[in-house]
BAVEXGU-509454 format. One line per field, with one value per residue (C-alpha): z, x, y. Coordinates in nm, 4 decimals, padded with zeros to 6 digits. Layout:
residues N
Z [Z / ...]
X [X / ...]
Y [Y / ...]
***
This chain:
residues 410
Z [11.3603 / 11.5936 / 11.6376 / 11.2307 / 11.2266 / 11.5017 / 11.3486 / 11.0295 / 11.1734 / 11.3145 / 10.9468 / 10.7729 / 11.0590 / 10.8739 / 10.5465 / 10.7018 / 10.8028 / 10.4895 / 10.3023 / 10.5160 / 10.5024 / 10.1054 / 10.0717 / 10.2618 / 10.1256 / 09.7670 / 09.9174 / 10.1088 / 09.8172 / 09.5309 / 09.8330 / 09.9072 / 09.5586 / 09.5160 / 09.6685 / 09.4464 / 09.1736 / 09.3414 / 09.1384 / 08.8121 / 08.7872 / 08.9009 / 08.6015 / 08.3834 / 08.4835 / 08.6076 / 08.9523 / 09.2628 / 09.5245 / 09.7474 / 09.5317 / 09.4338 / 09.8153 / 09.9294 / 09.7271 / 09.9614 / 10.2626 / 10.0911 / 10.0721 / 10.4547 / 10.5332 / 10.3205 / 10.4627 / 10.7998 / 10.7509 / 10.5268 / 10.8296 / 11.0821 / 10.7980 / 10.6484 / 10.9751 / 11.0895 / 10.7484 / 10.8773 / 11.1648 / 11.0473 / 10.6615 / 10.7175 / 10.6443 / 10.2671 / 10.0935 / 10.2543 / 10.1450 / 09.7941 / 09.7680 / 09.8563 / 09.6199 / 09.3347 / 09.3691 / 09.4587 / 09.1042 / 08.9801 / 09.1540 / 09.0612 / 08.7025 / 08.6882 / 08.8710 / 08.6055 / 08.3130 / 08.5438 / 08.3554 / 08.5940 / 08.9923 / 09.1247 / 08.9302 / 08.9955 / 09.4078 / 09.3644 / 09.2193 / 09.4053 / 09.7307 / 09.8041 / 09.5655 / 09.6533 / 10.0029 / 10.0886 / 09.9095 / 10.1393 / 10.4272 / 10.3052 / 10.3924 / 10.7335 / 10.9956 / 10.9007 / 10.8584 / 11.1880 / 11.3162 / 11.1392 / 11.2762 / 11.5991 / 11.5692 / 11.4488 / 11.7253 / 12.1233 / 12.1460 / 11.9626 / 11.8946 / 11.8742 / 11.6710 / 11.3739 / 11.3892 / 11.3843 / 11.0219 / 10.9008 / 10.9965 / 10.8515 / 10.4866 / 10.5061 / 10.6047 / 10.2640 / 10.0591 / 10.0402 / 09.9689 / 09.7071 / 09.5289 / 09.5933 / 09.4040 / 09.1265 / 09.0907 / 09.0950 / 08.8030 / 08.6135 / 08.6211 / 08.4765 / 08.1590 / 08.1277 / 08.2227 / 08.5227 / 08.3948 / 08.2101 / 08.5491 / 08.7463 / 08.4928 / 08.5487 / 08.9204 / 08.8704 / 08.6852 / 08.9418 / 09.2358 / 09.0424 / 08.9710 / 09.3091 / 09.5755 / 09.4245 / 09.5074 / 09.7307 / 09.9271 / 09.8369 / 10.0519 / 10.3479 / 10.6261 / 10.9340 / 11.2746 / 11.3993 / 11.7550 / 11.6208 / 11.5894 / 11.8886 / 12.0800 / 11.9227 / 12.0832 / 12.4064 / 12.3774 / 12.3091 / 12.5069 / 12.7988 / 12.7953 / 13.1327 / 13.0825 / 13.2302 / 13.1070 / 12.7345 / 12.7080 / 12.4690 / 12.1489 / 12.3067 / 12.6212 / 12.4752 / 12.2644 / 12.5638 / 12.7749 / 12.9296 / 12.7397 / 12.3614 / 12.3834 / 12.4788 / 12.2449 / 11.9665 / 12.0971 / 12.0913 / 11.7876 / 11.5947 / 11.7556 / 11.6793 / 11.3093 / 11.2758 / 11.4155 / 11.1233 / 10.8193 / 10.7148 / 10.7594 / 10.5738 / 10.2974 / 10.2113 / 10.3072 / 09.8963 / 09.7876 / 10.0851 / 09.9989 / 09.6476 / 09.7542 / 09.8991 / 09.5576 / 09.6023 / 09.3037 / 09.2750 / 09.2647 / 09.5826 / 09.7601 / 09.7277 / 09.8716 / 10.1950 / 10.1578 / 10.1003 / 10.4038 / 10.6893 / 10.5202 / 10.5862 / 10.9307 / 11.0061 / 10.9503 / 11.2266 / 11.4678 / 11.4130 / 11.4523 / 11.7824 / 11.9565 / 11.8891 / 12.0657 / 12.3473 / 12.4154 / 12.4444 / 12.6967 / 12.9407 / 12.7693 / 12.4765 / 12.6564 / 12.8655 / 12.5164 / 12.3296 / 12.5289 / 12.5174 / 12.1397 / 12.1148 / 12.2801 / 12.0406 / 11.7813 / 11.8426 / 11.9102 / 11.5782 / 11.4199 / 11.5271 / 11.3926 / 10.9960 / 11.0576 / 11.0564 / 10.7319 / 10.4656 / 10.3225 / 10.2009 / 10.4834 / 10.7523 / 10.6069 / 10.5889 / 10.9639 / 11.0587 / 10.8067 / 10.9884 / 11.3324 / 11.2653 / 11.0525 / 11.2996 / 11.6231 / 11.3942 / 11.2436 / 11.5513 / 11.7288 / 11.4508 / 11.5743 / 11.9126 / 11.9087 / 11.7478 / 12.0155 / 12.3064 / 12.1367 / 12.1503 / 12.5337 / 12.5849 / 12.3762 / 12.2898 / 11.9534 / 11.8092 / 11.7928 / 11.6648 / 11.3148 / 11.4944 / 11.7253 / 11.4914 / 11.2760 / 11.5006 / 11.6206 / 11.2248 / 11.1271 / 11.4576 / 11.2751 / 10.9127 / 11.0335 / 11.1946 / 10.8549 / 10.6763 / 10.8607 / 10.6833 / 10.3308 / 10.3339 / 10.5846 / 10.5030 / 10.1456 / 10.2917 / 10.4705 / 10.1819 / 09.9438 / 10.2371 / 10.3920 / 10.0599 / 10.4084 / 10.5682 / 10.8918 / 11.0727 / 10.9608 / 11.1584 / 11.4805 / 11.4701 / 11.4015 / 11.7280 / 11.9488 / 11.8354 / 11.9478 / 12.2455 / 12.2631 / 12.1593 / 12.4360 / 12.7089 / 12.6154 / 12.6106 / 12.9263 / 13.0544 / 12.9457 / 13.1468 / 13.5025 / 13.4321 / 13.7234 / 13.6383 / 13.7590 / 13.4404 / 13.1767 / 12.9426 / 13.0197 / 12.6749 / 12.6317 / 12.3488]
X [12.5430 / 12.4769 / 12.1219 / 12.0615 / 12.2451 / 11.9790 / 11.7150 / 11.8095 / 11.8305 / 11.5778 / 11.3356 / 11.5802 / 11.4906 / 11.1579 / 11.2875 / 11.4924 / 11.1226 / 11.0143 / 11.2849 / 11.2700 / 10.8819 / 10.9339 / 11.2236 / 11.0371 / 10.7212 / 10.8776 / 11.0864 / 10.8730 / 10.5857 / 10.8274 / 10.9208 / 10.5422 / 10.4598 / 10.4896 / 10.1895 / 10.0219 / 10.1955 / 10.1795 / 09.8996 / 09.9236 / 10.3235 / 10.2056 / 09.9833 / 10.1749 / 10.4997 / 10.3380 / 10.6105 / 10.3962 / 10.2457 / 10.5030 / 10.8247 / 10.7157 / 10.6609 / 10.9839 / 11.1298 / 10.9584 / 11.0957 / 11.4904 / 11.3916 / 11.3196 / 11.6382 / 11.8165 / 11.6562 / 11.7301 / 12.1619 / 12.1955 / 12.0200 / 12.2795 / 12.5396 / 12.4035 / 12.3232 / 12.6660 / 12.8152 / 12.5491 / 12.7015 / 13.0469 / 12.9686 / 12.6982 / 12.3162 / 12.2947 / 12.5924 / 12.3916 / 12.0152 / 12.1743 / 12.3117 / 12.0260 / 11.7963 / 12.0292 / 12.0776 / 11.6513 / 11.6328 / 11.8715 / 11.6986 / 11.3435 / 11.4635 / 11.6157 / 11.3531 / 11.0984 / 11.3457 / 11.4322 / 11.3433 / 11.3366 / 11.2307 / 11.5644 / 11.6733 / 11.3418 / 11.3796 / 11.8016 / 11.6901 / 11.3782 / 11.4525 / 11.8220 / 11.8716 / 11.5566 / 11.5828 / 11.9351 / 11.8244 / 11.5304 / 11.7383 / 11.9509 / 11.6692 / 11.4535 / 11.7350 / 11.9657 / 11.6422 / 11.5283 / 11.8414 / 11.9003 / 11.5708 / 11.6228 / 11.9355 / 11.7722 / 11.5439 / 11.5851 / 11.1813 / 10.8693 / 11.1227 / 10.8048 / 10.6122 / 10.8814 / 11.0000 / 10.5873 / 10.5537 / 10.8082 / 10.6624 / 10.3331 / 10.4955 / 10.6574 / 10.2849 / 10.1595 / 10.2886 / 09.9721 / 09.7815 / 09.9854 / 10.2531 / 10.0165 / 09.7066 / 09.9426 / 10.0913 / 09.7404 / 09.6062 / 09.9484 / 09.8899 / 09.5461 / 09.6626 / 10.0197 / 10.1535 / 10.3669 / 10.7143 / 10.6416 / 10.4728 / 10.7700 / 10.9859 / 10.7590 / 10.7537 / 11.1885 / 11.1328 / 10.9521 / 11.1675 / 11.4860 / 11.2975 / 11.1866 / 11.4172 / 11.7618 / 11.6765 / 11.4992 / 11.8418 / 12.0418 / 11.8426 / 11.9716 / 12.2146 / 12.4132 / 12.2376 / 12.4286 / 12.3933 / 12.6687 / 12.9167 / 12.8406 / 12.9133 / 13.2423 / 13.3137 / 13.2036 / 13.4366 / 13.7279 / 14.0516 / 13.9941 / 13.6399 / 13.4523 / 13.2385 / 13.1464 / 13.2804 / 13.0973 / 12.9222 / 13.1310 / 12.9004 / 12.9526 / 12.8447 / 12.5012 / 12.4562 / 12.5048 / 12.2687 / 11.9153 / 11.7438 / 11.8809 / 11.8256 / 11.4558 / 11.4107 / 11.5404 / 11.3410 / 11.0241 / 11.0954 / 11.1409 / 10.8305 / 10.5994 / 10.6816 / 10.6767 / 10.2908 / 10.1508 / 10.3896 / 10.1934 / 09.7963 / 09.9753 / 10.1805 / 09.8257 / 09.5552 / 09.5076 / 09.5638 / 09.3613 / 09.0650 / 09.1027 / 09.0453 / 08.6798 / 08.5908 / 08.6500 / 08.7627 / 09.1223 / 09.0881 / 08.8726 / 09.1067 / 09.3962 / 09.1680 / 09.1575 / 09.5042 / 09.4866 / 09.2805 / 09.5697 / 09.7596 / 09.5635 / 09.4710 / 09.8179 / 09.9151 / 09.6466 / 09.8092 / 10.1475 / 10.0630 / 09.8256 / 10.0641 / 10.3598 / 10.1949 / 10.0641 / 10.4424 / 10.5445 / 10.3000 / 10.2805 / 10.6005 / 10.7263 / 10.7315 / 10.3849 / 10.2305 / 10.4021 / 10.2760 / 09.9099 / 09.9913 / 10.1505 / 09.8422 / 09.6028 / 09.7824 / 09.7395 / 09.3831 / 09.3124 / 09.5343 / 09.3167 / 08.9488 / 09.0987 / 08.9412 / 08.6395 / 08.6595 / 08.4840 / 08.3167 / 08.4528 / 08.2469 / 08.3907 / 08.7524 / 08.7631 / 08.6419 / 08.9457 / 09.2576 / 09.1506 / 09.1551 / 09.4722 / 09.6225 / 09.6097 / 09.7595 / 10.0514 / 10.1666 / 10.1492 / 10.3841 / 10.6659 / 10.7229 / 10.8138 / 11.0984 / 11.3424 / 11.1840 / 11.2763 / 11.6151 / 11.6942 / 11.5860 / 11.8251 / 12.1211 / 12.4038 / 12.3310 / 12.6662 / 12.5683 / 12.1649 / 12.2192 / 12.4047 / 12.1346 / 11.8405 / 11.9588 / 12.0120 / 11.6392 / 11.5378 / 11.7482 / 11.5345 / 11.2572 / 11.2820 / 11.3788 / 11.0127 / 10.8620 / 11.0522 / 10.8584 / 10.5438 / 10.5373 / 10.6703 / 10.5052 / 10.1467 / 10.2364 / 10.3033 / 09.9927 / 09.7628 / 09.9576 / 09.9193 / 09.5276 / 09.3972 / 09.2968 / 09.5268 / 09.3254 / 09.6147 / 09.8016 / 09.6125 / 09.6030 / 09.9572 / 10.0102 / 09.7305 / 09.9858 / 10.3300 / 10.1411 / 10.0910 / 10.5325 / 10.5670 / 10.3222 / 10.5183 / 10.8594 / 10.7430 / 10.6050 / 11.0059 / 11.1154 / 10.9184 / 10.9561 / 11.3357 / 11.4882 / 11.5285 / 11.9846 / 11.9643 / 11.8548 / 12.1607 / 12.2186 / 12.1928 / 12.4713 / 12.4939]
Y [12.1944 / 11.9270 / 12.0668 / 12.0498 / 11.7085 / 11.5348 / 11.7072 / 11.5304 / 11.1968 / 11.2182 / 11.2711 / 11.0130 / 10.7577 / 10.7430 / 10.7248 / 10.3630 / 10.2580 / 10.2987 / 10.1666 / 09.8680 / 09.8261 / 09.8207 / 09.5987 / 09.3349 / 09.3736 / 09.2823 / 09.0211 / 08.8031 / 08.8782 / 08.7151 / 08.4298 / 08.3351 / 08.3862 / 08.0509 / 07.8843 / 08.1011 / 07.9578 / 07.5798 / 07.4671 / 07.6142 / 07.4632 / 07.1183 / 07.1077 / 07.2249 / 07.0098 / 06.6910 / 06.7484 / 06.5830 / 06.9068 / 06.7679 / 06.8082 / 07.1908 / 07.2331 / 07.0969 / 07.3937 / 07.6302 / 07.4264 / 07.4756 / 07.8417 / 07.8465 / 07.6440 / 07.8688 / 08.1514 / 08.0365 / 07.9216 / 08.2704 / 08.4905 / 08.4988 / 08.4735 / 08.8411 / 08.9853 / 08.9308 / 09.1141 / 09.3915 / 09.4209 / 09.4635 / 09.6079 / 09.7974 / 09.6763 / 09.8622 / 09.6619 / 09.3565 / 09.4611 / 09.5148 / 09.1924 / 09.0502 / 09.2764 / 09.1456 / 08.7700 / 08.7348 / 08.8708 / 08.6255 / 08.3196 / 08.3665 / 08.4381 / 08.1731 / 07.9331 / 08.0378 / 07.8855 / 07.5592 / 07.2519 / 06.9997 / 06.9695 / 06.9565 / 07.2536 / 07.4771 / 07.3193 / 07.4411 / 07.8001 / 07.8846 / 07.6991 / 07.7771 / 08.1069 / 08.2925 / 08.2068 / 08.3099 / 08.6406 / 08.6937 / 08.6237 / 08.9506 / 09.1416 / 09.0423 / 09.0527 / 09.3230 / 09.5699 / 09.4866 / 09.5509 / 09.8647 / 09.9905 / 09.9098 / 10.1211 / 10.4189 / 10.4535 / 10.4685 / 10.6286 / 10.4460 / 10.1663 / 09.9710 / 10.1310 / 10.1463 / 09.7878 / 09.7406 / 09.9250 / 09.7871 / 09.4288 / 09.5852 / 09.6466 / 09.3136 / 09.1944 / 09.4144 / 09.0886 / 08.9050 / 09.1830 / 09.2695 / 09.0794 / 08.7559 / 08.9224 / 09.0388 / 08.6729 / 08.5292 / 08.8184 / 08.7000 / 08.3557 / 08.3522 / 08.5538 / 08.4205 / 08.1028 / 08.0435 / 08.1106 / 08.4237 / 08.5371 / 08.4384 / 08.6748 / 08.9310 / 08.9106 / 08.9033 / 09.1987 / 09.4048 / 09.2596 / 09.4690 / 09.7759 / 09.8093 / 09.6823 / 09.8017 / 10.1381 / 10.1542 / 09.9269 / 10.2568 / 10.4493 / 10.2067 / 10.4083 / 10.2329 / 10.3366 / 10.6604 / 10.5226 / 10.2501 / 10.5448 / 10.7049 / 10.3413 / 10.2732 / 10.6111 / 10.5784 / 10.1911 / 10.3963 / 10.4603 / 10.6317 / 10.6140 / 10.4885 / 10.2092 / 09.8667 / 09.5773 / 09.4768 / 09.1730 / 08.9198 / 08.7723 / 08.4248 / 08.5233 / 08.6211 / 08.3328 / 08.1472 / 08.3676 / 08.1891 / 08.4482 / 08.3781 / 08.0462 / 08.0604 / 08.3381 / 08.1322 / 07.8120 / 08.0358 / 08.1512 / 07.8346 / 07.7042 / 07.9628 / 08.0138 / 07.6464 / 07.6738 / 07.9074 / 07.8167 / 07.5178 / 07.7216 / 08.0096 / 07.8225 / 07.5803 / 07.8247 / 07.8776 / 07.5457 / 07.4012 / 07.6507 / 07.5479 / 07.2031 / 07.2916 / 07.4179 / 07.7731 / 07.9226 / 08.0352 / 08.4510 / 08.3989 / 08.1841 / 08.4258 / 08.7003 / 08.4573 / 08.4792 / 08.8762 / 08.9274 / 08.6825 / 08.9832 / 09.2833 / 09.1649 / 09.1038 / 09.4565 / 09.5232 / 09.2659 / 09.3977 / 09.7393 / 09.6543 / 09.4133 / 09.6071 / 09.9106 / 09.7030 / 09.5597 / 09.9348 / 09.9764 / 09.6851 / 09.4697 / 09.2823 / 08.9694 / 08.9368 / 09.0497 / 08.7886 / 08.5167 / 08.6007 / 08.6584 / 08.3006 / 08.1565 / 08.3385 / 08.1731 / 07.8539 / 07.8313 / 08.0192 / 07.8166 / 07.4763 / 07.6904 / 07.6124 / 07.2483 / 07.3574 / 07.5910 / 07.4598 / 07.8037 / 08.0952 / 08.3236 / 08.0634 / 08.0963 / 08.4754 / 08.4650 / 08.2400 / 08.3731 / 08.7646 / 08.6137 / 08.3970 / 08.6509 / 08.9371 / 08.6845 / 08.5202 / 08.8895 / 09.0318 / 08.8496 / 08.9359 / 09.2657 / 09.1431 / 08.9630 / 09.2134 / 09.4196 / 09.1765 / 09.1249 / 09.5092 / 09.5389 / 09.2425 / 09.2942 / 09.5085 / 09.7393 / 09.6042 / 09.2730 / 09.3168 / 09.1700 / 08.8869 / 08.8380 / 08.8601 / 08.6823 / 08.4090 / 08.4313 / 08.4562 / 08.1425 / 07.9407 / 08.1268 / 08.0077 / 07.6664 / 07.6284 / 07.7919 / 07.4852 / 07.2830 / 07.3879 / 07.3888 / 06.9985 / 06.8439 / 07.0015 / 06.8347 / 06.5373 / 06.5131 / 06.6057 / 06.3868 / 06.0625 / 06.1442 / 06.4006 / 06.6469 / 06.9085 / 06.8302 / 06.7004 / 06.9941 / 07.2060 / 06.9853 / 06.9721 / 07.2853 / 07.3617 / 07.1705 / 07.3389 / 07.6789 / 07.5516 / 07.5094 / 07.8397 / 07.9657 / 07.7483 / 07.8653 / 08.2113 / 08.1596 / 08.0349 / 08.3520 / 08.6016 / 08.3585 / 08.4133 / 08.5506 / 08.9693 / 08.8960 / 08.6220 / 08.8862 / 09.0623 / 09.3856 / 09.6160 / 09.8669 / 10.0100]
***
């Protein structure tokens, strides 16, 4: 029996990867469907490129105070309750963004709704993968990064083909539509890691083990706090080049189908780079990887100035899209090698609210910059120097001394 029952988990481990891969693929495609949409609502509503942006920036902010509040309820509920919720309410909020009447509504339904949704999603499948696998750990948070990374290639494409035929609220309800047929059940497929059983064993009476590490004690630990610095930093670096690479392309007259497929390619490119840099932290380490990712990233990041053709802006999205995405996988990674299983949704989530607090950062502040100097230039000079943050803090973490890192019981 106990043969039958590992073999099983070991096939429905898969089944979590690809649950996961599709949940997130939908979810951050109906999330960045809006700077597909950016354009077509500003005409049609009259509300400044700012204003609709700022709504992407509540999403992030959103995203980032509902992460560690869902990956907490993971790790005491279970992820699939949470992943349901989540499937349910992004329904309700991009419905109900496409029938909002006024900025402040659309910015209240899009930007808080939608993104405490999305954050149902990201950190309690990462932790729930990370659960399901003690071998080629890597390699399955990596495809599930990768169908997360499927978003611009396809929800973006299908908002852009919707928006040419329909107008943007009908596409929105469309894009609702699919969100509900696709990620409710694919979030009852969704099991608890069996390793979390086997640990509350192994913690009970009677059992030997060393002491357990407390959840304050972590999140006061040398390594959370740079991993959460690093992480805020570095997503911070690419949210403005990905939120205004269409609208940005659009603005050196290249047509609007073509500037999604700039868009479409960052995508495909980052399923290479999450794939490729996932595998390479297997092999020589999460953490030396991620800083020669980080790097990477912000000198790609600074080659958007330059852009001006549609041959010299493929060149740079497949470049920067492979070196942002490929750092994604590594930080649940480094998180798992560092931290009790118990506490992974905690954890993540933690690293994913630093996270979505530096994608804020983005959306807003590239509006503000187009809206003050008509160029994103500066956006991409900034962004140039927060990479180099992210490298440096990276950097901190692997000089810290090896008697600083957590230990990782189960």
């Amino acid at each position: 029996m106990t043969s039958w029952t590992n073999a099983l988990q070991a096939h429905y481990r898969w089944i979590i990867v690809a649950a996961g891969g599709l949940l997130g693929c939908v979810a951050i495609g109906g999330l960045f469907s809006l700077p597909v949409f950016l354009r077509p609502i500003a005409q049609d509503t009259g509300w400044s490129t700012t204003g609709i942006s700022s709504a992407m920036t509540f999403a992030f902010i959103a995203l980032a105070l509902g992460s560690i509040v869902w990956g907490h309820l993971s790790d005491r509920f279970g992820p699939r309750i949470v992943v349901l919720a989540g499937s349910v309410l992004l329904t309700v909020g991009l419905a109900l963004a496409s029938l909002a009447t006024s900025l402040a509504a659309f910015q209240l339904w899009f930007g808080v709704v939608v993104g405490v949704s999305a954050a149902a999603i990201f950190a309690p499948m990462m932790a729930c993968v990370t659960g399901w696998f003690d071998t080629r750990r890597s390699l399955a948070v990596s495809l599930v990064s990768a169908g997360m990374g499927m978003a611009p290639m396809t929800m973006s494409p299908l908002a852009a083909w919707l928006v040419q035929g329909n107008d943007w609220r009908t596409s929105l309800q469309i894009v609702a539509a699919l969100v509900a047929a696709i990620m409710v059940p694919a979030a009852l497929l969704v099991r608890r890691p069996p390793a979390l059983a086997q640990a509350a064993a192994a913690a009970a009476p009677g059992a030997a083990h060393e002491p357990a590490l407390s959840l304050g004690q972590a999140l006061r630990s040398a390594p959370f706090a740079i991993l959460v610095l690093t992480s805020f930093l570095s997503c911070a670096t690419h949210s403005g080049p990905i939120f205004h690479t269409v609208s940005y392309a659009v603005t050196c007259g290249i047509p609007l189908m073509a500037a999604v497929s700039i868009y479409s390619l960052e995508g495909l490119a980052g399923m290479g780079g999450r794939l490729v840099f996932g595998l390479l932290g297997d092999r020589f380490g999460a953490a030396r990887v991620l800083v020669l990712a980080l790097l990477a990233q912000a000198i790609v990041a600074l080659g958007y100035v330059g852009a001006r053709e549609l041959g010299s802006f493929y060149a740079v999205a497949a470049l920067f899209g492979f070196t942002y995405a490929g750092v994604m996988p590594l930080f649940a990674v480094i998180a798992r090698e560092n931290f009790p299983l118990r506490m992974m949704g905690t954890v993540i989530g933690s690293t994913t609210m630093a996270s979505s607090l530096g994608m804020a950062l983005g959306p807003v502040v590239g509006g503000l910059i187009y809206d003050t100097f008509s160029s994103y230039a500066w956006l991409f000079i900034g962004a140039f120097a927060l990479g180099i943050g992210a490298f440096l803090s990276a950097l901190a973490f692997t000089r810290l001394p090896r008697r600083q890192v957590v230990a990782a019981p189960a």
